[in-house]
Backbone and ligand atoms as CSV (ligand in chain L), in Angstrom:
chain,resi,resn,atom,element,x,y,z
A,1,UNK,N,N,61.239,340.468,108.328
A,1,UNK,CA,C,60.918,339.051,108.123
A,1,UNK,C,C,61.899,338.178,108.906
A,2,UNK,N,N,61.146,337.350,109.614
A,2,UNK,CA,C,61.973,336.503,110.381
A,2,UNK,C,C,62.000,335.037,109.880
A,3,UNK,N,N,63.394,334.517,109.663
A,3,UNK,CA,C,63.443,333.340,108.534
A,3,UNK,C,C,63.516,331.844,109.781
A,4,UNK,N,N,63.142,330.999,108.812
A,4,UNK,CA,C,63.180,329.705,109.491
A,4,UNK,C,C,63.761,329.027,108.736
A,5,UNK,N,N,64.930,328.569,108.678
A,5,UNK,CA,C,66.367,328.127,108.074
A,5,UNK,C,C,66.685,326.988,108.201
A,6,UNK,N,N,67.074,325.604,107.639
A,6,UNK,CA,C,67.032,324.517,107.483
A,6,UNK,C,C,68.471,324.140,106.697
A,7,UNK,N,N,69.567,323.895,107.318
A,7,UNK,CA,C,70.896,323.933,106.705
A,7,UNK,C,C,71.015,322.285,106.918
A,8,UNK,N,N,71.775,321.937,105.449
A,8,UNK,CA,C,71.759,320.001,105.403
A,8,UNK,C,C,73.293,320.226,104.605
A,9,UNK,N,N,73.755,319.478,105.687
A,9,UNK,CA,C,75.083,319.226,105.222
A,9,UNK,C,C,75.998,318.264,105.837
A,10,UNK,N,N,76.789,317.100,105.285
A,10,UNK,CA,C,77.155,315.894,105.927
A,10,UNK,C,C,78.503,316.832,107.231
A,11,UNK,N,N,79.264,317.915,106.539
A,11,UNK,CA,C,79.948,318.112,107.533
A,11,UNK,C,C,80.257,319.476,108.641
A,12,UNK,N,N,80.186,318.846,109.942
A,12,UNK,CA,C,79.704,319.637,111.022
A,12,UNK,C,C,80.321,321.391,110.734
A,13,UNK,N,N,81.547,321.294,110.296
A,13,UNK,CA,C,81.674,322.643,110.044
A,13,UNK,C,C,81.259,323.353,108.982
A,14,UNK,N,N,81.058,322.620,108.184
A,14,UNK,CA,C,80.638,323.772,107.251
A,14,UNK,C,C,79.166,323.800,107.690
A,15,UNK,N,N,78.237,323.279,108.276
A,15,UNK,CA,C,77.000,323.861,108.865
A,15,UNK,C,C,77.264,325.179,109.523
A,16,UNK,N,N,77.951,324.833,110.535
A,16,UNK,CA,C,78.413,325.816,111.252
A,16,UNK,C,C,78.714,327.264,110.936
A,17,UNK,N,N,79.740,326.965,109.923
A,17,UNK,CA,C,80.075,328.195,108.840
A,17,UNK,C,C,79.183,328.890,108.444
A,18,UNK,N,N,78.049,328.124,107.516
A,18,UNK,CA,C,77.105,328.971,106.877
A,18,UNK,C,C,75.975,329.222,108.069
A,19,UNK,N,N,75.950,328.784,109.263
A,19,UNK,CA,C,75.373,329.467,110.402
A,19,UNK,C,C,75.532,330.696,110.257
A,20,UNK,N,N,77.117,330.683,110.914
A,20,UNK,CA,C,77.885,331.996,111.568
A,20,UNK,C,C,77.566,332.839,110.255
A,21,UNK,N,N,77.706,333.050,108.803
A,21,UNK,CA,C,77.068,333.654,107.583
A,21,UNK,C,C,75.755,334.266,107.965
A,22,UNK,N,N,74.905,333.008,108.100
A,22,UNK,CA,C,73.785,333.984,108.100
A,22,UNK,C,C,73.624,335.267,108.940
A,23,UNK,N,N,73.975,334.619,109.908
A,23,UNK,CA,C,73.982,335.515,111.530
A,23,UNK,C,C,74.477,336.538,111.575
A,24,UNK,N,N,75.716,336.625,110.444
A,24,UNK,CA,C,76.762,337.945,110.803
A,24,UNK,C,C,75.946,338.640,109.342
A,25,UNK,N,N,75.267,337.965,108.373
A,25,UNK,CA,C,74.654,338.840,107.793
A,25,UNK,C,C,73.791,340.091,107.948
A,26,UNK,N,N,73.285,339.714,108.789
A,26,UNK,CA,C,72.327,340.764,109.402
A,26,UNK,C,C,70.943,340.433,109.032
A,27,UNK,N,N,70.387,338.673,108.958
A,27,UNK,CA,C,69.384,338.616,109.000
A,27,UNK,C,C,68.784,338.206,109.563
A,28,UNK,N,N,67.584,338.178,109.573
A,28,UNK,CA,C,66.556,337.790,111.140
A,28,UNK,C,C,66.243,336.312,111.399
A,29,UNK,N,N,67.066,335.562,112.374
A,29,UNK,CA,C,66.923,334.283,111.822
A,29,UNK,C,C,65.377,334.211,113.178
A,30,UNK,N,N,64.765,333.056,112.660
A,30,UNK,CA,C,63.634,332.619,113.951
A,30,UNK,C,C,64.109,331.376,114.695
A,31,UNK,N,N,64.777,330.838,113.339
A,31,UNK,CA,C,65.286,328.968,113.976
A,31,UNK,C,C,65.732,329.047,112.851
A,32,UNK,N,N,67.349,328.220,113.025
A,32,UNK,CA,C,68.748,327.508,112.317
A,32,UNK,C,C,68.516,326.054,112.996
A,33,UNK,N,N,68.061,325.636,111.927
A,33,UNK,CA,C,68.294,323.767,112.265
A,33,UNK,C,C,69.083,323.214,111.307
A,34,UNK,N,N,69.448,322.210,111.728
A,34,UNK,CA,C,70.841,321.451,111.051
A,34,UNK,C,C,70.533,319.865,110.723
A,35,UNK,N,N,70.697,319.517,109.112
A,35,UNK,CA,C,70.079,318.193,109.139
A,35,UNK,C,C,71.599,317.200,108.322
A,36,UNK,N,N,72.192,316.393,108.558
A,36,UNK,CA,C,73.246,315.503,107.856
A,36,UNK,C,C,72.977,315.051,107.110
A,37,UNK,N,N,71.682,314.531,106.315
A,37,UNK,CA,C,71.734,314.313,104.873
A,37,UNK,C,C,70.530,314.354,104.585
A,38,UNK,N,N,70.161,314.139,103.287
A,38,UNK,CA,C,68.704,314.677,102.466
A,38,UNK,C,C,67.599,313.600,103.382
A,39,UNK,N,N,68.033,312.130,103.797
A,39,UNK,CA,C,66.822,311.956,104.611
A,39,UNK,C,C,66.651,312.628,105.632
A,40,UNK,N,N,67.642,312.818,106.835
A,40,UNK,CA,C,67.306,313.606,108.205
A,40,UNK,C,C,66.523,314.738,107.698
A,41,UNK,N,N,66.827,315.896,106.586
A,41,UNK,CA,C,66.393,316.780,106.131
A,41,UNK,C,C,65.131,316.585,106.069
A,42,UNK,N,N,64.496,315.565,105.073
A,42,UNK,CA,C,63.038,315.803,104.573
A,42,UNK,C,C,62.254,315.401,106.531
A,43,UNK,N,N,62.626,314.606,107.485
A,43,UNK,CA,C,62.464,314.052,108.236
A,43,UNK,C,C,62.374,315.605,109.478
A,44,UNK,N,N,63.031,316.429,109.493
A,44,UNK,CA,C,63.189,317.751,109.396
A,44,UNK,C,C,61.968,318.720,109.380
A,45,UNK,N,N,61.840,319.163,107.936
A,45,UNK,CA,C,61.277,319.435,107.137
A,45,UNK,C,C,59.516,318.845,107.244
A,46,UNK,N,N,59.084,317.444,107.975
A,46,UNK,CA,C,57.986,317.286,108.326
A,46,UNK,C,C,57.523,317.703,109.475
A,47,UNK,N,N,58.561,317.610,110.334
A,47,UNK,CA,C,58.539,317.917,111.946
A,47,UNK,C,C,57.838,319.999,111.989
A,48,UNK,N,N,59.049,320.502,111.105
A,48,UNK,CA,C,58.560,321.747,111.057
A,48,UNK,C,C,58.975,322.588,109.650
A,49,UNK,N,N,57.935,323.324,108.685
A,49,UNK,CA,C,58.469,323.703,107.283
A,49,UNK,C,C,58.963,324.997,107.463
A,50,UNK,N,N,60.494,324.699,106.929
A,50,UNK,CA,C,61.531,326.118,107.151
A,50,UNK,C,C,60.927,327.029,105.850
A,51,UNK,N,N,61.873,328.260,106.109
A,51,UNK,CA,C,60.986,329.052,105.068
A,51,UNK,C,C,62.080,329.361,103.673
A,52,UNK,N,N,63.324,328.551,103.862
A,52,UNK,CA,C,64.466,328.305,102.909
A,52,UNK,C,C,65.348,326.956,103.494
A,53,UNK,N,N,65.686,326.505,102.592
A,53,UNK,CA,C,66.722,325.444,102.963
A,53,UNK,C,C,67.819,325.548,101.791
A,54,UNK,N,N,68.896,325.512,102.839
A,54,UNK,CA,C,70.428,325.732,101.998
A,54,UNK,C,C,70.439,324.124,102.000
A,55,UNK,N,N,71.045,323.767,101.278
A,55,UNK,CA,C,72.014,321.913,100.728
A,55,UNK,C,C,72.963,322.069,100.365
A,56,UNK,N,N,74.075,320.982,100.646
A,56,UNK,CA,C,74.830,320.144,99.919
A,56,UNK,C,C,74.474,319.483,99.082
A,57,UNK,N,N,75.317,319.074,98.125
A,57,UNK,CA,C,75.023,317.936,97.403
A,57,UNK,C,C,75.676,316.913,98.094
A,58,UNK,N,N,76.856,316.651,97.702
A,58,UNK,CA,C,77.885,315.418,98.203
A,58,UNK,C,C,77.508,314.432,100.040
A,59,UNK,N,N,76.483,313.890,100.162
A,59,UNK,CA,C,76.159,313.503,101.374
A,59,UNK,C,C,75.917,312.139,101.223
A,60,UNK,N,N,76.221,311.338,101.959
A,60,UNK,CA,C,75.969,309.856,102.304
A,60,UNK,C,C,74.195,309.595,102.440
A,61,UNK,N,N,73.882,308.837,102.647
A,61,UNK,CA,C,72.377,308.535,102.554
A,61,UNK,C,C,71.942,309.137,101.895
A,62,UNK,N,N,71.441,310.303,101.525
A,62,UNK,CA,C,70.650,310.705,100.884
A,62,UNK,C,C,71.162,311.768,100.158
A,63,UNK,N,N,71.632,311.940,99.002
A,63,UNK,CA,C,72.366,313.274,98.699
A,63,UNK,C,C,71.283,314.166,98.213
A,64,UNK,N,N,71.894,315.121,98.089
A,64,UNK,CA,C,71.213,316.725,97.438
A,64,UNK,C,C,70.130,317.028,96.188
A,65,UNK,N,N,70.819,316.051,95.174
A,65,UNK,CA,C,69.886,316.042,94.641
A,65,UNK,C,C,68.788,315.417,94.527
A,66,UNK,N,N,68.628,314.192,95.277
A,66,UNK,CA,C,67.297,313.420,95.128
A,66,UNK,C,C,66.741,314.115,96.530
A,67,UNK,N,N,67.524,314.837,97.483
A,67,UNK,CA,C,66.602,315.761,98.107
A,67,UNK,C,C,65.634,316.722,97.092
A,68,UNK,N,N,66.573,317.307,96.769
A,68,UNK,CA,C,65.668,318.275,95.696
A,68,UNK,C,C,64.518,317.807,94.895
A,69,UNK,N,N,64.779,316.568,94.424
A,69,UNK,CA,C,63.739,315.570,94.109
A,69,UNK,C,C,62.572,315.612,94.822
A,70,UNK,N,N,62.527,315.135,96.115
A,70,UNK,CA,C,61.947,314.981,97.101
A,70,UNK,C,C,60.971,315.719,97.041
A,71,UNK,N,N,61.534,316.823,97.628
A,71,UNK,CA,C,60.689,318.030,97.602
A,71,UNK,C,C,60.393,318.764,96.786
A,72,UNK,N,N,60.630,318.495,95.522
A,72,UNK,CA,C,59.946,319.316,94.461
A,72,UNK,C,C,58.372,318.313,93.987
A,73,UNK,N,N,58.726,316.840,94.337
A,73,UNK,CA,C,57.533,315.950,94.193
A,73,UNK,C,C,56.649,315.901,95.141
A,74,UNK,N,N,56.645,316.630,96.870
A,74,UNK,CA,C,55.774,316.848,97.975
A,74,UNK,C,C,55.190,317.849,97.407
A,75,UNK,N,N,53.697,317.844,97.696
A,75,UNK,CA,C,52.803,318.632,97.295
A,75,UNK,C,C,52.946,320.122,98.370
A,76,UNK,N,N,53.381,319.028,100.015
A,76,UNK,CA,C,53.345,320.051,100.835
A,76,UNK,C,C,54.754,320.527,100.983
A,77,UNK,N,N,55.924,320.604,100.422
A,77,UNK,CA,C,57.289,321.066,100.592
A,77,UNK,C,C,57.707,321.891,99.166
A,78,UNK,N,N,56.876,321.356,98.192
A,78,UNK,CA,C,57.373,322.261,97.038
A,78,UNK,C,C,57.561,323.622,96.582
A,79,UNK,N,N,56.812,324.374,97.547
A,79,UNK,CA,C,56.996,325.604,97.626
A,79,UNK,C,C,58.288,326.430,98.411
A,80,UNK,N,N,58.746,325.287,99.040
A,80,UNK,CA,C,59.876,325.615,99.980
A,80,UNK,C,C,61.256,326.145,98.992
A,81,UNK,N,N,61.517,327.622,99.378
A,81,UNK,CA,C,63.351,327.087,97.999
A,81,UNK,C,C,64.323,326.476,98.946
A,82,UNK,N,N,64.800,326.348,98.028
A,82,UNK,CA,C,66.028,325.655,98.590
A,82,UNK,C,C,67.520,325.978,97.221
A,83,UNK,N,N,68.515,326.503,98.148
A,83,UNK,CA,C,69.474,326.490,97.655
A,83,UNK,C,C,70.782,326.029,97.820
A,84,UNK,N,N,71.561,325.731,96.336
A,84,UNK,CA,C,72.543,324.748,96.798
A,84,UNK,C,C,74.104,325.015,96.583
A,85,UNK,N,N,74.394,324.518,97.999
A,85,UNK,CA,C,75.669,325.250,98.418
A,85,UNK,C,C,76.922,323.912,98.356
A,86,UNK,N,N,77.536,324.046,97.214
A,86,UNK,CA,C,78.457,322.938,96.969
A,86,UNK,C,C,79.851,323.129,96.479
A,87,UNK,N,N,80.541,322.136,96.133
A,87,UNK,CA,C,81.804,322.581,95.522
A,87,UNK,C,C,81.959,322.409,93.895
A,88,UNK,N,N,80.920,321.484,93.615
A,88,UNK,CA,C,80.550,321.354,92.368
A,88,UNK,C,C,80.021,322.372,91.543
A,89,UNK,N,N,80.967,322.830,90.639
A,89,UNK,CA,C,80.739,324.143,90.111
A,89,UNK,C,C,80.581,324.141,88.149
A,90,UNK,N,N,80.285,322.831,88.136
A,90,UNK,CA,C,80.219,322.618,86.464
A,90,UNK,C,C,78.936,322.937,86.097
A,91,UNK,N,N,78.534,323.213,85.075
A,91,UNK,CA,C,77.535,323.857,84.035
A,91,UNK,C,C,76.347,322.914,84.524
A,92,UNK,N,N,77.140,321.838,84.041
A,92,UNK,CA,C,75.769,320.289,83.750
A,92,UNK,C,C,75.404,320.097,84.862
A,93,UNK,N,N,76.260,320.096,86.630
A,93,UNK,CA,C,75.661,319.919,87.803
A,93,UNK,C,C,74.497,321.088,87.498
A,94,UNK,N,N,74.877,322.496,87.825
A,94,UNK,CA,C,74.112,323.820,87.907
A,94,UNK,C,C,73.252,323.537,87.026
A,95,UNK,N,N,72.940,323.671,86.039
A,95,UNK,CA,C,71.639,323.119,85.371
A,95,UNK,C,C,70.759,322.071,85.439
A,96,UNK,N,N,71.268,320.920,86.043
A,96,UNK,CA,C,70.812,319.559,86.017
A,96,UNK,C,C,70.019,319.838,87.948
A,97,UNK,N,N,70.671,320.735,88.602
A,97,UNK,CA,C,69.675,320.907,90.073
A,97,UNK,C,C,68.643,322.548,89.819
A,98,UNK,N,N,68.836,322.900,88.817
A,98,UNK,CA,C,67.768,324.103,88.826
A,98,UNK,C,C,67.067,323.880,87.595
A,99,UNK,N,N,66.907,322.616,86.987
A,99,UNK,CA,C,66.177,322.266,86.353
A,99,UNK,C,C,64.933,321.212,87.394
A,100,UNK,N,N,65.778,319.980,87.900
A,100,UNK,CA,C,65.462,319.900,89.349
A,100,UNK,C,C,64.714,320.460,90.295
A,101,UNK,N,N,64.282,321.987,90.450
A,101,UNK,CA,C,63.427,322.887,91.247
A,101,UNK,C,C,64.569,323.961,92.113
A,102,UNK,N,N,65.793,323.384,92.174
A,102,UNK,CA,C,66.850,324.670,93.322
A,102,UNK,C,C,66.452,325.775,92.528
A,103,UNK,N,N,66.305,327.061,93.663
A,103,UNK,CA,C,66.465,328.004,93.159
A,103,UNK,C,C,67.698,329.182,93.328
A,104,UNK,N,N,68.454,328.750,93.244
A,104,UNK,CA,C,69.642,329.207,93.630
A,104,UNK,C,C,71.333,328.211,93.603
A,105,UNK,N,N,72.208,328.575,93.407
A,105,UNK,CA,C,73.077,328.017,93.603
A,105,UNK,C,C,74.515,328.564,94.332
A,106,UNK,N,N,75.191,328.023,94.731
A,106,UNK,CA,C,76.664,329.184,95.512
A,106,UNK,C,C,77.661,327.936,95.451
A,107,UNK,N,N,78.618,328.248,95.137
A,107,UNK,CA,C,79.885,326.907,94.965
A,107,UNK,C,C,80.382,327.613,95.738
A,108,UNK,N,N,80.815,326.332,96.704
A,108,UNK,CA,C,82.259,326.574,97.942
A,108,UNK,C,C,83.308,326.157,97.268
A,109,UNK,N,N,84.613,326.723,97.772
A,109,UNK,CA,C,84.118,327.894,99.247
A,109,UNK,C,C,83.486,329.179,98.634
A,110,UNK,N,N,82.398,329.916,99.464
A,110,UNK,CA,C,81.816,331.084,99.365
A,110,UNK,C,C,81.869,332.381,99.929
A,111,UNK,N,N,81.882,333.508,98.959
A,111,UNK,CA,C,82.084,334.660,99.842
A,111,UNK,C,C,80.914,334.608,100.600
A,112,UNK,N,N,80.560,335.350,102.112
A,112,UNK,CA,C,79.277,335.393,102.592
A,112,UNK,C,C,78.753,336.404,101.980
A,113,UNK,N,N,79.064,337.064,101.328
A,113,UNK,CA,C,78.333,338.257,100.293
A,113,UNK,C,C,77.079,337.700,99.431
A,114,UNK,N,N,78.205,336.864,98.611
A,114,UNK,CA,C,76.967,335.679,97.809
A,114,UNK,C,C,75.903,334.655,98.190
A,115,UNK,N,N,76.404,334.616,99.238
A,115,UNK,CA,C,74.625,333.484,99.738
A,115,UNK,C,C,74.154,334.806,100.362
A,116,UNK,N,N,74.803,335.610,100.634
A,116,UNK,CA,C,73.686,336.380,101.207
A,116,UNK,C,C,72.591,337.182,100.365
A,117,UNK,N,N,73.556,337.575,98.943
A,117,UNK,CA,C,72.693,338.114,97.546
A,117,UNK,C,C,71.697,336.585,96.977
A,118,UNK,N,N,72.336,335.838,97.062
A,118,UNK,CA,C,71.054,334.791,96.602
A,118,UNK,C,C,70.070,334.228,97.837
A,119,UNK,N,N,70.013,334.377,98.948
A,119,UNK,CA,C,69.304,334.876,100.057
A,119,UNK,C,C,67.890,335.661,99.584
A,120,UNK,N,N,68.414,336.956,99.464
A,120,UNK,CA,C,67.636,338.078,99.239
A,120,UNK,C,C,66.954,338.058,97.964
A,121,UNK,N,N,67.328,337.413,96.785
A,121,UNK,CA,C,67.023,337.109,95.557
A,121,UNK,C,C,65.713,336.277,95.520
A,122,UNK,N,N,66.613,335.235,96.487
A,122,UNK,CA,C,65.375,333.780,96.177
A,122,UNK,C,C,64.133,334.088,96.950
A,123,UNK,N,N,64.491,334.696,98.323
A,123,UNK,CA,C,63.103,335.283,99.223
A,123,UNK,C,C,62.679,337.156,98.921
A,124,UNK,N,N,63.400,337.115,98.050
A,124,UNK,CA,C,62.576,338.813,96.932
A,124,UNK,C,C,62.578,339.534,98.751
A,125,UNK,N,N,63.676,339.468,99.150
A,125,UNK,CA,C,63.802,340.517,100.324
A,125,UNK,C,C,64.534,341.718,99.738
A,126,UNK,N,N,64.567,342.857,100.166
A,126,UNK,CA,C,65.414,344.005,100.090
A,126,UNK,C,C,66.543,343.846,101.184
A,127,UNK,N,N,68.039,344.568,100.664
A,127,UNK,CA,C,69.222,344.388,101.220
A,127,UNK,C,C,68.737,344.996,102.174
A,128,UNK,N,N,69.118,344.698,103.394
A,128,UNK,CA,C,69.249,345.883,104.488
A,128,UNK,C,C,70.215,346.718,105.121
A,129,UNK,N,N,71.284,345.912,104.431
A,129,UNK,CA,C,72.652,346.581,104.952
A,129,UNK,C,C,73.669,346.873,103.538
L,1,MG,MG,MG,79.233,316.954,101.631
């Protein structure tokens, strides 16, 4: 399976980071696009529908969770997961965005082990390595 990947995050390196993650994971990317906040994202996301999208929360214009919003209220994006990759690691955030529709969550900083197990989880892939 070859993934189409949609990474939203206000800062340039940590896009980057969870790039270089996926990549050294060993999974099949098709296209890594990069969006700075939940509007560029959904704006994104119309242009072409990825087949996962990682988030931030913490972003200027448009943050994470009323992304998640967003797209859990598009008829045509709701099927999309999306998981969220933050530093916010309290109960009430984590419940309050996978109540929300995320299906997944990973608090930074992250081992690449773990987005890569909630990777495989959220898209019901088998490990390959
Ligand atoms: Mg941020």
């Amino acid at each position: 399976m070859s993934l189409k990947v949609l990474i939203v995050d206000d800062s340039p390196l940590m896009r980057r980071f969870v790039e270089r993650v996926l990549r050294m994971s060993g999974l099949e990317l098709a296209e890594c696009r990069e969006a700075t906040d939940g509007l560029d994202a959904l704006a994104k996301i119309r242009e072409s529908v990825p087949d996962i999208v990682l988030t931030d929360i913490n972003m200027p214009t448009m943050d994470g969770e009323s992304l998640i919003r967003c797209i859990s209220e598009d008829s045509t994006m709701r099927d999309i997961p999306v998981i969220v990759i933050s530093t916010d690691r309290t109960e009430f955030r984590m419940s309050r965005l996978m109540e929300l529709g995320a299906k997944g969550y990973v608090a930074k900083p992250f081992n690449p082990e773990v987005l890569r197990a909630q990777l495989e989880r959220v898209l019901g892939m088998q490990a390959s390595a």
